[in-house]
ZADO-1210 file (C-alpha; in nm, 4 decimals, padded with zeros to 6 digits):
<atoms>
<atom x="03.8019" y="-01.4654" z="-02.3333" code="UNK" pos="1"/>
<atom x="04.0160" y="-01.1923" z="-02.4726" code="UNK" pos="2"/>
<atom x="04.0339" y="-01.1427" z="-02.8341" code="UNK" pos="3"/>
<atom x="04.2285" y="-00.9523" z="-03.0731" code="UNK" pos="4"/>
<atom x="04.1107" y="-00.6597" z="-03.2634" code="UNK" pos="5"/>
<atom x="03.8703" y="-00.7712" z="-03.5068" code="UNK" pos="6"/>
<atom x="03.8152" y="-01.1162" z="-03.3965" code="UNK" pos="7"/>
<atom x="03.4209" y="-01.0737" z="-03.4878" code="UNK" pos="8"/>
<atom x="03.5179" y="-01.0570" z="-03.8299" code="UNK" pos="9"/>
<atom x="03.6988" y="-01.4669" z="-03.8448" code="UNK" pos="10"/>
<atom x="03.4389" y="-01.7525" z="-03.8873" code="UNK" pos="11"/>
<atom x="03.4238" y="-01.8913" z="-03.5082" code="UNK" pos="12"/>
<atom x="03.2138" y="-01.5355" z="-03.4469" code="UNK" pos="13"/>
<atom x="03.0108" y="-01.5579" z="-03.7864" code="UNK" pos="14"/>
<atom x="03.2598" y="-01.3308" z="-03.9835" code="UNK" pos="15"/>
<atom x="03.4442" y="-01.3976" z="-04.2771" code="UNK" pos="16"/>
<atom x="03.4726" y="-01.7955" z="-04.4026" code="UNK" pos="17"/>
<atom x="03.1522" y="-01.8755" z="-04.1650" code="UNK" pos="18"/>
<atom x="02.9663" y="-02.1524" z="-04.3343" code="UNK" pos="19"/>
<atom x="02.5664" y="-02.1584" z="-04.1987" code="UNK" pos="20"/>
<atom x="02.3568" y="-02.4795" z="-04.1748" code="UNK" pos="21"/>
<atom x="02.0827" y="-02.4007" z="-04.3971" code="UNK" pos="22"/>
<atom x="02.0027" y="-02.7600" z="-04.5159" code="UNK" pos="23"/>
<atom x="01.6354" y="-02.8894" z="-04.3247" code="UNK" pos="24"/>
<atom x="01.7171" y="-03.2555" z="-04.0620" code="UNK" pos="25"/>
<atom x="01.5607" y="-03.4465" z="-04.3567" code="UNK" pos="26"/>
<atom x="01.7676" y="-03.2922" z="-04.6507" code="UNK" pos="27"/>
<atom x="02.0559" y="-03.4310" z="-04.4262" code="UNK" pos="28"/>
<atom x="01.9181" y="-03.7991" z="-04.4129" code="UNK" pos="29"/>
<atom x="02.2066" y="-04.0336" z="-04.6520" code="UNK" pos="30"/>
<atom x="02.4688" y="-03.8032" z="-04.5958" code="UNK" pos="31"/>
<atom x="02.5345" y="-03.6320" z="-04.2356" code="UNK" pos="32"/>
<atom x="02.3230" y="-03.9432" z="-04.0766" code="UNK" pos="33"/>
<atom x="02.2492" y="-04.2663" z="-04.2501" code="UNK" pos="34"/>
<atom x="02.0172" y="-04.3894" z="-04.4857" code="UNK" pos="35"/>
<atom x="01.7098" y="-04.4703" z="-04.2761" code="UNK" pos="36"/>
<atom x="01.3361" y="-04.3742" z="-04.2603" code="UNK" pos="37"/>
<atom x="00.9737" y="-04.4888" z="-04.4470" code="UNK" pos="38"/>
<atom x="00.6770" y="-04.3415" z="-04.5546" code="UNK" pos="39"/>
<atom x="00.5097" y="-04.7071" z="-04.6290" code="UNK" pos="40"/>
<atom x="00.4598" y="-05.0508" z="-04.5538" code="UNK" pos="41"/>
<atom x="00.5217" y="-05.2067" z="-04.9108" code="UNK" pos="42"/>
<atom x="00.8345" y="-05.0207" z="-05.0844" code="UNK" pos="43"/>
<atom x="01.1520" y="-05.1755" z="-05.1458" code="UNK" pos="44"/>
<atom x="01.3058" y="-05.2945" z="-04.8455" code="UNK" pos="45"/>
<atom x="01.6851" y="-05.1703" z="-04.7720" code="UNK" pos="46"/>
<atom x="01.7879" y="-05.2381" z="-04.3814" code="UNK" pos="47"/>
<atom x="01.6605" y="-05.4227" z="-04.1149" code="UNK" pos="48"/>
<atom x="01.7695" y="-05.5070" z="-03.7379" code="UNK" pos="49"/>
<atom x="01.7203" y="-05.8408" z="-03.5879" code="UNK" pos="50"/>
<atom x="01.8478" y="-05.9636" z="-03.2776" code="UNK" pos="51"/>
<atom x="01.9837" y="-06.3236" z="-03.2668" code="UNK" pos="52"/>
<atom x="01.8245" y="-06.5704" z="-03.0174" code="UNK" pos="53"/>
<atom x="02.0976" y="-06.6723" z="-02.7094" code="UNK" pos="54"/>
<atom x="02.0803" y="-06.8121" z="-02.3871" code="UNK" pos="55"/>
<atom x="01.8331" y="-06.5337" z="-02.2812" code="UNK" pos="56"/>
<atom x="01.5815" y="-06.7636" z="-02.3925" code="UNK" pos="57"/>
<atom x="01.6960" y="-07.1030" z="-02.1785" code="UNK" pos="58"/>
<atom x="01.3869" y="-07.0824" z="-01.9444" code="UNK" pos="59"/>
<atom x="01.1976" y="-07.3521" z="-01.7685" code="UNK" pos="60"/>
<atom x="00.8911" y="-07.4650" z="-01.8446" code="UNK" pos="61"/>
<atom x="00.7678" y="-07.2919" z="-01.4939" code="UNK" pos="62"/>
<atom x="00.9434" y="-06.9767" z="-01.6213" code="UNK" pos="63"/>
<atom x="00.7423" y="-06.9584" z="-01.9822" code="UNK" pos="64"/>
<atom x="00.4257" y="-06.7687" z="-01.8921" code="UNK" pos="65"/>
<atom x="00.6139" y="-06.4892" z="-01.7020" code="UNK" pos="66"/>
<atom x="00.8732" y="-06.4310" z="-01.9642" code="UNK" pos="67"/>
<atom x="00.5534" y="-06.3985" z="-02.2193" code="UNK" pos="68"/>
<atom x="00.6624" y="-06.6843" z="-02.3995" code="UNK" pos="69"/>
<atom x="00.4152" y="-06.9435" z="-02.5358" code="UNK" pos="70"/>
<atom x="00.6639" y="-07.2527" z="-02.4553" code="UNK" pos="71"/>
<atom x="01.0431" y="-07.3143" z="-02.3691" code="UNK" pos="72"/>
<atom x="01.2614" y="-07.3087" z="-02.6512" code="UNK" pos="73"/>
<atom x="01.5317" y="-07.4970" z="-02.8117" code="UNK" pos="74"/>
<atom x="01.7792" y="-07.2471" z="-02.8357" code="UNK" pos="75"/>
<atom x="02.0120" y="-07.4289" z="-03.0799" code="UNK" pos="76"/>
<atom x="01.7322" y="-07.4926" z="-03.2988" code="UNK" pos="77"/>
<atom x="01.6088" y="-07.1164" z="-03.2562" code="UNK" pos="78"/>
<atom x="01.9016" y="-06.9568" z="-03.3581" code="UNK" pos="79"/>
<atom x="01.9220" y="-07.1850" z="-03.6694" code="UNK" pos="80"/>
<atom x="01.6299" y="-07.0446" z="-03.7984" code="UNK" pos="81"/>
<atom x="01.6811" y="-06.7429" z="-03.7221" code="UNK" pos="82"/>
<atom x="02.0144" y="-06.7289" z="-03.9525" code="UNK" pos="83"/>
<atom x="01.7649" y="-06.8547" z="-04.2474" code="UNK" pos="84"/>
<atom x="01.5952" y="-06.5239" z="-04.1643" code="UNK" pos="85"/>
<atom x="01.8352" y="-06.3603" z="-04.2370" code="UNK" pos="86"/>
<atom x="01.9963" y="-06.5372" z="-04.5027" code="UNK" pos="87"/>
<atom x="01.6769" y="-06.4947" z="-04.7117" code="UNK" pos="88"/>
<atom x="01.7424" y="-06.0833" z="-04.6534" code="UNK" pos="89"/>
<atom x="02.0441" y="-06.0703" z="-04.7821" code="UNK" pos="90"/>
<atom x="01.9841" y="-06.3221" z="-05.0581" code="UNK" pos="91"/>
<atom x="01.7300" y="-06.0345" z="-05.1125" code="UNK" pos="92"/>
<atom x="01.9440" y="-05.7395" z="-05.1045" code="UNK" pos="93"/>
<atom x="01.8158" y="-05.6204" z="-04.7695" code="UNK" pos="94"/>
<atom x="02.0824" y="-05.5066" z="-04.5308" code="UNK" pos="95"/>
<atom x="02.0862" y="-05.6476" z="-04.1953" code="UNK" pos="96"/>
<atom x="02.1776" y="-05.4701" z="-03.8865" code="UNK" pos="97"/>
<atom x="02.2209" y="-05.6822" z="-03.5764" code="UNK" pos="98"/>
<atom x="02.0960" y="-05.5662" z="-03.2371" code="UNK" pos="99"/>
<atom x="02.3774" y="-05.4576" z="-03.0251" code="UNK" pos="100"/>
<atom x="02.3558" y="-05.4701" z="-02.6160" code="UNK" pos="101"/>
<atom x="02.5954" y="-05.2836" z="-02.4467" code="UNK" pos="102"/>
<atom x="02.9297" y="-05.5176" z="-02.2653" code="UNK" pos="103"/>
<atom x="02.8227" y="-05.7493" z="-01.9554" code="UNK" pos="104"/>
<atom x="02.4336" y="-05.6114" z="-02.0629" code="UNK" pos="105"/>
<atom x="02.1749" y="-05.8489" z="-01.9486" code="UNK" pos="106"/>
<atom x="01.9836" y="-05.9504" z="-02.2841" code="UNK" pos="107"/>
<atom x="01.6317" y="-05.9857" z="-02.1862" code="UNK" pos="108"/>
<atom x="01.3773" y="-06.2735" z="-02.3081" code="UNK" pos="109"/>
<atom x="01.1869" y="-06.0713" z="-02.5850" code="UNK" pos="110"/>
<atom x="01.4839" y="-05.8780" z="-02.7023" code="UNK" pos="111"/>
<atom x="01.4451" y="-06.0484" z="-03.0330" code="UNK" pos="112"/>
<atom x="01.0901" y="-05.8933" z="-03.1449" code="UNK" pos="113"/>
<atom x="01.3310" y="-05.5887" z="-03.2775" code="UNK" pos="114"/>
<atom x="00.9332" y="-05.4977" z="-03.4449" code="UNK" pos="115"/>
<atom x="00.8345" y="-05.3856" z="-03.1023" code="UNK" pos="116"/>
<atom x="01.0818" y="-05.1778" z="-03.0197" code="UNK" pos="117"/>
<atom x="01.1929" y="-04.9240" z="-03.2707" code="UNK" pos="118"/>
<atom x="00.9096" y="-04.7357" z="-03.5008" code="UNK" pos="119"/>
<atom x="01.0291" y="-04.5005" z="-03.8201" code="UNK" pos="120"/>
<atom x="00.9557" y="-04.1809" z="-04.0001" code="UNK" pos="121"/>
<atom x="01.0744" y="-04.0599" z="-04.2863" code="UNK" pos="122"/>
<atom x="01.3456" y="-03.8358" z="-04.0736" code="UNK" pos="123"/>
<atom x="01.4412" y="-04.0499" z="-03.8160" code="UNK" pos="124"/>
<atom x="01.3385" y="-04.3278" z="-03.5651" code="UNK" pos="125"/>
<atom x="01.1255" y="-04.3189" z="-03.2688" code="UNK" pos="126"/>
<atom x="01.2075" y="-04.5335" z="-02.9644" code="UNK" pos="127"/>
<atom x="01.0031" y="-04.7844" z="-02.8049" code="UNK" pos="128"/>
<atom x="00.9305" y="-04.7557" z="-02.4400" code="UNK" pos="129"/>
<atom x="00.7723" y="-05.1502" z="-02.3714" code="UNK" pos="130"/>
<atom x="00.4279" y="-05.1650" z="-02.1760" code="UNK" pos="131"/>
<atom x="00.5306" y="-05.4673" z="-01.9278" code="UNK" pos="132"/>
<atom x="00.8069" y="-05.4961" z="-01.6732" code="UNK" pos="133"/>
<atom x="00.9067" y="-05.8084" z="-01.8430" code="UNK" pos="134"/>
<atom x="01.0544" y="-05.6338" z="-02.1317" code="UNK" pos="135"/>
<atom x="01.1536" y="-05.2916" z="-01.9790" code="UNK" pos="136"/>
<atom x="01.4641" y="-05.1491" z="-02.0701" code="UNK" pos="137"/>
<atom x="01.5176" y="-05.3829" z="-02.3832" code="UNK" pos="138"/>
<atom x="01.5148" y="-05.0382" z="-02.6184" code="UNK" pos="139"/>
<atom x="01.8428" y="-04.9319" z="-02.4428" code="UNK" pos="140"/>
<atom x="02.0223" y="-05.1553" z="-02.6503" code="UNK" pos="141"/>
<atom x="01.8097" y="-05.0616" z="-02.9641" code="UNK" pos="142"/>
<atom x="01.9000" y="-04.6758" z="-02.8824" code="UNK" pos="143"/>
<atom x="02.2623" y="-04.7865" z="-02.8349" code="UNK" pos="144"/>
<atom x="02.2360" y="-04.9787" z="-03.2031" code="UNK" pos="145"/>
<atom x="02.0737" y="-04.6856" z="-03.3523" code="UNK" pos="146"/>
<atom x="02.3303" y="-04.4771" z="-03.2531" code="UNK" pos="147"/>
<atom x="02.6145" y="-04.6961" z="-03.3346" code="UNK" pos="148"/>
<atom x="02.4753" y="-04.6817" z="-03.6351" code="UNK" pos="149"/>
<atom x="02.4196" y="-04.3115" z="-03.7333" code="UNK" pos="150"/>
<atom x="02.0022" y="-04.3413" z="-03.7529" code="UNK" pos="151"/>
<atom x="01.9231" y="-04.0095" z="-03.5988" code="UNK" pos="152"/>
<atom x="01.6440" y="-04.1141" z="-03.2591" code="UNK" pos="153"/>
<atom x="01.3840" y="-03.7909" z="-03.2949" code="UNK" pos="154"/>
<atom x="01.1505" y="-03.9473" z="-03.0311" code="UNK" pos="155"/>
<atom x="01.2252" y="-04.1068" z="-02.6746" code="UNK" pos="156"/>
<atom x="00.8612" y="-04.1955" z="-02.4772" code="UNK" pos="157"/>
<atom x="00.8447" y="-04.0019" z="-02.1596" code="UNK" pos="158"/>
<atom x="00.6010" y="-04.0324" z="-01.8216" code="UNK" pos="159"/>
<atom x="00.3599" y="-04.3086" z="-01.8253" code="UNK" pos="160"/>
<atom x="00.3328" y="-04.3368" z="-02.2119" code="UNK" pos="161"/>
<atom x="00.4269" y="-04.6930" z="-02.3182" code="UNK" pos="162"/>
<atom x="00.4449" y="-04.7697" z="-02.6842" code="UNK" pos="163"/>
<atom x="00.5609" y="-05.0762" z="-02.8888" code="UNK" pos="164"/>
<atom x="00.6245" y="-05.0366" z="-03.2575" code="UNK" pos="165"/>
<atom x="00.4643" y="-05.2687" z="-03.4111" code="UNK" pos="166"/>
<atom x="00.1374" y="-05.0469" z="-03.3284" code="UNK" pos="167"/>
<atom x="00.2265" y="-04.8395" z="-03.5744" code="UNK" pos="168"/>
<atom x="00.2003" y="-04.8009" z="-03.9354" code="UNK" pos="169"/>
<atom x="00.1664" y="-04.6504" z="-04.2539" code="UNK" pos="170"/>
<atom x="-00.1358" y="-04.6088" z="-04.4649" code="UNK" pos="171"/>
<atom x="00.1091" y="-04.3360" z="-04.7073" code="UNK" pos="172"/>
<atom x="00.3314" y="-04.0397" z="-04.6545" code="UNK" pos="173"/>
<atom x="00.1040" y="-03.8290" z="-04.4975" code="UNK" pos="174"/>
<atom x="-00.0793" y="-04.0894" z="-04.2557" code="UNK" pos="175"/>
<atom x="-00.0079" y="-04.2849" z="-04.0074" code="UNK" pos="176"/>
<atom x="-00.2313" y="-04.5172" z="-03.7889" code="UNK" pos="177"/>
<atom x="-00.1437" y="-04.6773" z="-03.4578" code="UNK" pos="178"/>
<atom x="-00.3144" y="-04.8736" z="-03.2639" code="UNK" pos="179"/>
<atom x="-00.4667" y="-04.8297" z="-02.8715" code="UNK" pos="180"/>
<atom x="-00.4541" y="-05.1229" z="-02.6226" code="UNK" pos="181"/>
<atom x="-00.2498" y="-05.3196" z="-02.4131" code="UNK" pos="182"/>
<atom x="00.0599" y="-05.2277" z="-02.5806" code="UNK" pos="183"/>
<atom x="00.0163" y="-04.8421" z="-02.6345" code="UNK" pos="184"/>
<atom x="-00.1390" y="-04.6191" z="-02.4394" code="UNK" pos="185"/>
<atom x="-00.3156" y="-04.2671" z="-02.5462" code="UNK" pos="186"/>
<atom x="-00.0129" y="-04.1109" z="-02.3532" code="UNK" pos="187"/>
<atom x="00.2080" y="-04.2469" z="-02.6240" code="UNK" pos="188"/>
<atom x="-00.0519" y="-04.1491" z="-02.9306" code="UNK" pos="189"/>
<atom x="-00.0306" y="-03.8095" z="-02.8320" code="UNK" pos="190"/>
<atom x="00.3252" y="-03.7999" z="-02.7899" code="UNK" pos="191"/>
<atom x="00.4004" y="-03.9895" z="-03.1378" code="UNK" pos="192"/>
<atom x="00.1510" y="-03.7267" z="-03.3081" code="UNK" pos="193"/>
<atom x="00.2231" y="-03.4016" z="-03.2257" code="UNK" pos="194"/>
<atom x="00.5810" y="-03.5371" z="-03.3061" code="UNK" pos="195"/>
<atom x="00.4369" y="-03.6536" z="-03.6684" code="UNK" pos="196"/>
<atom x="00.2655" y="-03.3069" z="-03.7012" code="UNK" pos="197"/>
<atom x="00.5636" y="-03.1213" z="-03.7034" code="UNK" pos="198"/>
<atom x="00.6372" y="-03.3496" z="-04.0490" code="UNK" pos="199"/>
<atom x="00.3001" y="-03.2465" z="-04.1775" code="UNK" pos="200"/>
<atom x="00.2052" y="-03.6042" z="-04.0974" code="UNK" pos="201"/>
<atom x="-00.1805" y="-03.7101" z="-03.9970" code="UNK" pos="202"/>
<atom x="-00.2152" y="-03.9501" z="-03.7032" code="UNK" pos="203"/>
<atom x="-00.5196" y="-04.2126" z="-03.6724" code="UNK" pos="204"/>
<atom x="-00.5341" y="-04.3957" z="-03.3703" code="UNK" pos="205"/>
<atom x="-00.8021" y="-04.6611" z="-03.3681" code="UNK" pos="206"/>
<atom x="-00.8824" y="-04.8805" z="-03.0846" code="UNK" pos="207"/>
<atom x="-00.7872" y="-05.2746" z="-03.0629" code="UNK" pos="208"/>
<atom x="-01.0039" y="-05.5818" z="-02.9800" code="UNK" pos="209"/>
<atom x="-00.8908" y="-05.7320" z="-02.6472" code="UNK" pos="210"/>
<atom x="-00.7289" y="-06.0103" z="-02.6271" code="UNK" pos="211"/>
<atom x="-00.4735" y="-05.8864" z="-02.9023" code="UNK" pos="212"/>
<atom x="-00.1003" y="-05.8169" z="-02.8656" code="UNK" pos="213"/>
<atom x="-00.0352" y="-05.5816" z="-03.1730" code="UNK" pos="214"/>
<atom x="-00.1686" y="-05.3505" z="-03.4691" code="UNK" pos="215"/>
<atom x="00.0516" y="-05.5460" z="-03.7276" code="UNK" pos="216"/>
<atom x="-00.1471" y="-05.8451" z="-03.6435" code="UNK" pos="217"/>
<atom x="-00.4719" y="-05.7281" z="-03.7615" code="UNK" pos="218"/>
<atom x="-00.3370" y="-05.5513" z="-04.1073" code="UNK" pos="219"/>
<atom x="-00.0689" y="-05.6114" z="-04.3810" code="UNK" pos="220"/>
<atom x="-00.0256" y="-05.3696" z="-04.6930" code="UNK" pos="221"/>
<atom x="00.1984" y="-05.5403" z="-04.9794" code="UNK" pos="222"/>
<atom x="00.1488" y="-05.2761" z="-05.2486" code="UNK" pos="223"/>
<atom x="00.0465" y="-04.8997" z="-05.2983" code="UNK" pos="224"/>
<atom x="-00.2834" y="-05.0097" z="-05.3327" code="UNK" pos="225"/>
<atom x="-00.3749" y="-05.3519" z="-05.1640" code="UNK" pos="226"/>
<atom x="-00.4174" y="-05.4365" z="-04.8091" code="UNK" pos="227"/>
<atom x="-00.5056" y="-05.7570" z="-04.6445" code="UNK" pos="228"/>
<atom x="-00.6973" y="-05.7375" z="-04.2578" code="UNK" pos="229"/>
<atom x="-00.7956" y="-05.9731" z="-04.0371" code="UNK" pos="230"/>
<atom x="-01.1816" y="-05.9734" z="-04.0243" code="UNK" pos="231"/>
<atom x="-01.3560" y="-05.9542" z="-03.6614" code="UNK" pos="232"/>
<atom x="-01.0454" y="-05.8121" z="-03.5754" code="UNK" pos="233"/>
<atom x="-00.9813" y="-05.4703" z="-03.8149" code="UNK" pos="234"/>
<atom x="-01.1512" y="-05.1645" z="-03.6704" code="UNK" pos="235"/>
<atom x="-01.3742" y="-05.0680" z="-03.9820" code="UNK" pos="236"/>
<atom x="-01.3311" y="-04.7196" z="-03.9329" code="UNK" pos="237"/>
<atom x="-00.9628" y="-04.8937" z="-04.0847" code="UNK" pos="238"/>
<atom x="-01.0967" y="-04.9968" z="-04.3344" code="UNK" pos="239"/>
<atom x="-01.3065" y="-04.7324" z="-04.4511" code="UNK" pos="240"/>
<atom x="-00.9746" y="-04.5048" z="-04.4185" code="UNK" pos="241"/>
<atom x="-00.7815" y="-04.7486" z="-04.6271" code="UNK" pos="242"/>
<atom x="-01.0968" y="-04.7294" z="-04.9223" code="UNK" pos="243"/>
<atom x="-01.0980" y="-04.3719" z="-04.9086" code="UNK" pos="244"/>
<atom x="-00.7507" y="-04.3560" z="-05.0088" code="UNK" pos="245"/>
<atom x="-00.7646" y="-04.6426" z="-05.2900" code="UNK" pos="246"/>
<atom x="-00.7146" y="-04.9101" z="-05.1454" code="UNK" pos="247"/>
<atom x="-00.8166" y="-05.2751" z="-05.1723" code="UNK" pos="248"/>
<atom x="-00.8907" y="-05.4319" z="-04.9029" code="UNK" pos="249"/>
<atom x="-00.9273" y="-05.7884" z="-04.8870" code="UNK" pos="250"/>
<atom x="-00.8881" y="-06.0744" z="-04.5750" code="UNK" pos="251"/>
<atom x="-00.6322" y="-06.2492" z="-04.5217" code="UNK" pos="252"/>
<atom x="-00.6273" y="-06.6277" z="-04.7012" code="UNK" pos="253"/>
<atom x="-00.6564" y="-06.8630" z="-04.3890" code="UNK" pos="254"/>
<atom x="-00.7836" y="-06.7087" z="-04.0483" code="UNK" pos="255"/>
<atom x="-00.7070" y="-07.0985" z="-03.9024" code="UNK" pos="256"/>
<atom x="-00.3433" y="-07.0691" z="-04.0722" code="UNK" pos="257"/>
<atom x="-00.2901" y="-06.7294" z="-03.9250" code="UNK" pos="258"/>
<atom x="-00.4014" y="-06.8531" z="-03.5816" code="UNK" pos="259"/>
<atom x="-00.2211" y="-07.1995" z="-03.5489" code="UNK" pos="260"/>
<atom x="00.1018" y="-07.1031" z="-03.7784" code="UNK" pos="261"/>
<atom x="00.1192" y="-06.7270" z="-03.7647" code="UNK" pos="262"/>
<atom x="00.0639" y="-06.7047" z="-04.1509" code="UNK" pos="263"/>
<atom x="-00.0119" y="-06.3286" z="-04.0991" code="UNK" pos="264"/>
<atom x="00.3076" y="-06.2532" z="-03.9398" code="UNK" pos="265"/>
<atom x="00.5174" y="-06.1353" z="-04.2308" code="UNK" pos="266"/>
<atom x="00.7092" y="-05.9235" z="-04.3683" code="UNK" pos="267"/>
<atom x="00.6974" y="-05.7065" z="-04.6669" code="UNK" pos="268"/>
<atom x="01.0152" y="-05.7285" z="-04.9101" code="UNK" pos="269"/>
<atom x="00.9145" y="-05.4973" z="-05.1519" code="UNK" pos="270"/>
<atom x="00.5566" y="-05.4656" z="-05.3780" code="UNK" pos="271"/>
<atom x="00.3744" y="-05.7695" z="-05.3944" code="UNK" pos="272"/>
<atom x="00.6210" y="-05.9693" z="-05.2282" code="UNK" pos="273"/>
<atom x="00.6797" y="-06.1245" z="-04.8626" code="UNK" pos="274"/>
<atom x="00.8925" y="-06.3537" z="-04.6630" code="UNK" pos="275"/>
<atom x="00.6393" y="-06.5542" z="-04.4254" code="UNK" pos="276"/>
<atom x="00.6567" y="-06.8678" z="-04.1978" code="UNK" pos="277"/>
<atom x="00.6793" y="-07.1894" z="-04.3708" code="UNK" pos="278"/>
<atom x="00.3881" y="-07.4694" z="-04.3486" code="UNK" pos="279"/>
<atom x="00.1008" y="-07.2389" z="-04.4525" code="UNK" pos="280"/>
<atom x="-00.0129" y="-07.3826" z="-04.7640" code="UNK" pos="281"/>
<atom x="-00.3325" y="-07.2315" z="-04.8104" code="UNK" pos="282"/>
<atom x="-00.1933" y="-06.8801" z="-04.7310" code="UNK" pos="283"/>
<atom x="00.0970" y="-06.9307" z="-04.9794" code="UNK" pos="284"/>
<atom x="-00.1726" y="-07.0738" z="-05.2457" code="UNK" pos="285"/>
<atom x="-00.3794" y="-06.7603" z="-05.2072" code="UNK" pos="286"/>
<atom x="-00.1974" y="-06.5284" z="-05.1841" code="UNK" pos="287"/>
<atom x="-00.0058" y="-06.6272" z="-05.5006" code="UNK" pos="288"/>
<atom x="-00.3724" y="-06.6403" z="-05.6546" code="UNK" pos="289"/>
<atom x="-00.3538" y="-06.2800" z="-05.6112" code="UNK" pos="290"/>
<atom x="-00.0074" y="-06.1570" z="-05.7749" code="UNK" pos="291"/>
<atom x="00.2340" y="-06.2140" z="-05.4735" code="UNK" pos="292"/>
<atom x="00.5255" y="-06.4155" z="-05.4565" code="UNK" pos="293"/>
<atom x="00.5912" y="-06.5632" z="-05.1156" code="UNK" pos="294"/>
<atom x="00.8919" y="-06.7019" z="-04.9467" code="UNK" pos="295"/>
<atom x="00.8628" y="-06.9209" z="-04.7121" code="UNK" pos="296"/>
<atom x="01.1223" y="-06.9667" z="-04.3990" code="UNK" pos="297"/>
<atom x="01.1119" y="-07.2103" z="-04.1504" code="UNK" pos="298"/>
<atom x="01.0212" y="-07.0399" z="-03.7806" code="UNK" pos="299"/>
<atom x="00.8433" y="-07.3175" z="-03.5593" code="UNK" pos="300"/>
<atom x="01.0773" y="-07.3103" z="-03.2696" code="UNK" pos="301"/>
<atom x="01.0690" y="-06.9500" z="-03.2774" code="UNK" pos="302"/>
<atom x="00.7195" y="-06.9286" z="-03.2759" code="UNK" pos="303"/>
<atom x="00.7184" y="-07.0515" z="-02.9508" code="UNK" pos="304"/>
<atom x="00.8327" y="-06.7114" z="-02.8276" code="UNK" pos="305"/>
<atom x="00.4930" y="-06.5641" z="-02.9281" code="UNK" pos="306"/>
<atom x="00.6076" y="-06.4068" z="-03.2453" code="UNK" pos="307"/>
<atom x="00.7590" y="-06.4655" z="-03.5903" code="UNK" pos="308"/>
<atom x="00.8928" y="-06.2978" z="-03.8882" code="UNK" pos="309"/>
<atom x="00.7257" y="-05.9921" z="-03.8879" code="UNK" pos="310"/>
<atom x="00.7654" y="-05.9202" z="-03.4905" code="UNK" pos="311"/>
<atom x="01.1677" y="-06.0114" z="-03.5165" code="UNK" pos="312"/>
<atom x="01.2039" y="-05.7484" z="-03.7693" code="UNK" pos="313"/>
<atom x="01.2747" y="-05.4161" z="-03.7208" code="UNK" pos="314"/>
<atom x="01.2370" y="-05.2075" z="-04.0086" code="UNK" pos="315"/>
<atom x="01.4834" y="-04.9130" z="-04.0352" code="UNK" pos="316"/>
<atom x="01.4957" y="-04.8493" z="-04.3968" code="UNK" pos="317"/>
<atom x="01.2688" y="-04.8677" z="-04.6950" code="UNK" pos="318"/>
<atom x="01.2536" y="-04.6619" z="-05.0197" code="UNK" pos="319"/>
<atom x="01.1324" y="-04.3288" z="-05.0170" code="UNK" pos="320"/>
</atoms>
């Protein structure tokens, strides 16, 4: 390109009127990209995305098994509850984001456990890369949300790592623990912490028990300083890093509520308060023993999917 004389002293060469980006990614988190991020599992919480139930999930009987689902559904009835899921955020001054798929996209049966698919930091999000077939491909349309949306994606899963959010979580700002099994793979852990490192973030992984699906199943933190596990199913080296940094750790209310009406799955509005399936009496009763106001929604045709609230909620935003 030919330029005139003194062309190396205008901006577009770093002369005069040149304006440098000195500001760090996160300093530019709420105004060049949006609001997004965590450092916990109990702080205020400001966005969510969700992914209303459709015709993806009109399978047969025969089909259930192989689309992971626990039963057929009735769709009607499924998205019905799933609009008093999210009526109950925004009653609650949480913003909700829906899941976007891109035109003419096939929408895939699990698409709606948004938990599994997206996982935050406190600068950005990082992108779920499914460990079966079945579900392969649903984080496009996540990535494509995200996006859409302005959440910066610092993290996309590459080679044989496989990785599902909801393995991952936050013990404070400078630890995170995620969980090894069928789900994620030590491919993915390393991937997720050397990314974490360059935040001056620690990563534990911890092994989980066969025969479950994800890390959020086994632990639930509702304050800064009280944690409810699953016993028989928490590792207790867990537990012993929750203690060490002050927490209390205590089981959850009703292991037979948790296993017949997914009482554990919920999900964390703010300190010392949850939204959590309704018909779970004895969870509801002690947990309200203990400080922590509980709202029930109604999910029992969802449930049939093989998840409720917690798994169709994915977190984008909580206060920092």
């Amino acid at each position: 390109m030919q330029t005139k004389n003194n062309a190396v002293d205008t901006a577009a060469f770093g002369g005069q009127g040149w304006s440098p980006r000195i500001r760090s990614h996160a300093m530019e988190i709420g105004d060049i990209w949006a609001g997004c991020g965590l450092d916990s599992e109990w702080k205020p919480l400001k966005t969510v995305l969700v992914h209303r139930p459709g015709p993806e999930l009109s399978v047969s009987r025969d089909q259930a098994n192989a689309c992971q689902l626990a039963e057929p559904l009735d769709v009607q009835k499924a998205g019905q509850e799933h609009d008093r899921m999210v009526k109950i955020y925004r009653e609650n001054q949480v913003e909700v984001q829906m899941l976007t798929p891109g035109p003419q996209a096939p929408v895939l049966p699990n698409q709606l456990y948004c938990a599994d698919l997206v996982a935050m930091t406190p600068q950005g999000a990082i992108l779920a890369r499914p460990a079966s077939t079945v579900r392969a491909g649903e984080e496009r349309w996540v990535a494509r949300t995200l996006g859409m949306l302005g959440i910066p994606v610092l993290k996309t899963l590459t080679g044989t790592a496989t990785f599902e959010g909801a393995d991952l979580m936050w013990l404070d700002p400078a630890t995170a623990v995620i969980g090894r099994g069928l789900r994620t793979n030590q491919a993915a852990i390393d991937q997720i912490t050397s990314l974490l490192s360059e935040m001056d973030i620690t990563t534990l992984a911890f092994d989980l028990p066969f025969g479950t699906m994800h890390f959020m199943g086994m632990l639930r933190i509702v304050d800064k300083d009280l944690a409810f596990v699953w016993p028989r199913r928490t590792p207790y080296a867990l537990v012993t890093a929750l203690k060490d940094r002050g927490f209390q750790v205590r089981s959850l209310p009703s292991e037979a509520e948790a296993l017949s009406r997914m009482a554990f799955n919920f999900v964390v509005l703010g300190p010392k308060k949850i939204m959590l399936p309704a018909g779970n009496p004895k969870t509801v009763a002690g947990y309200e023993n203990q400080g922590i106001h509980c709202i029930p929604v109604p999910v029992d045709e969802l449930q049939k999917a093989n998840g409720a609230v917690g798994c169709m909620t994915g977190i984008l935003h909580r206060e920092i």
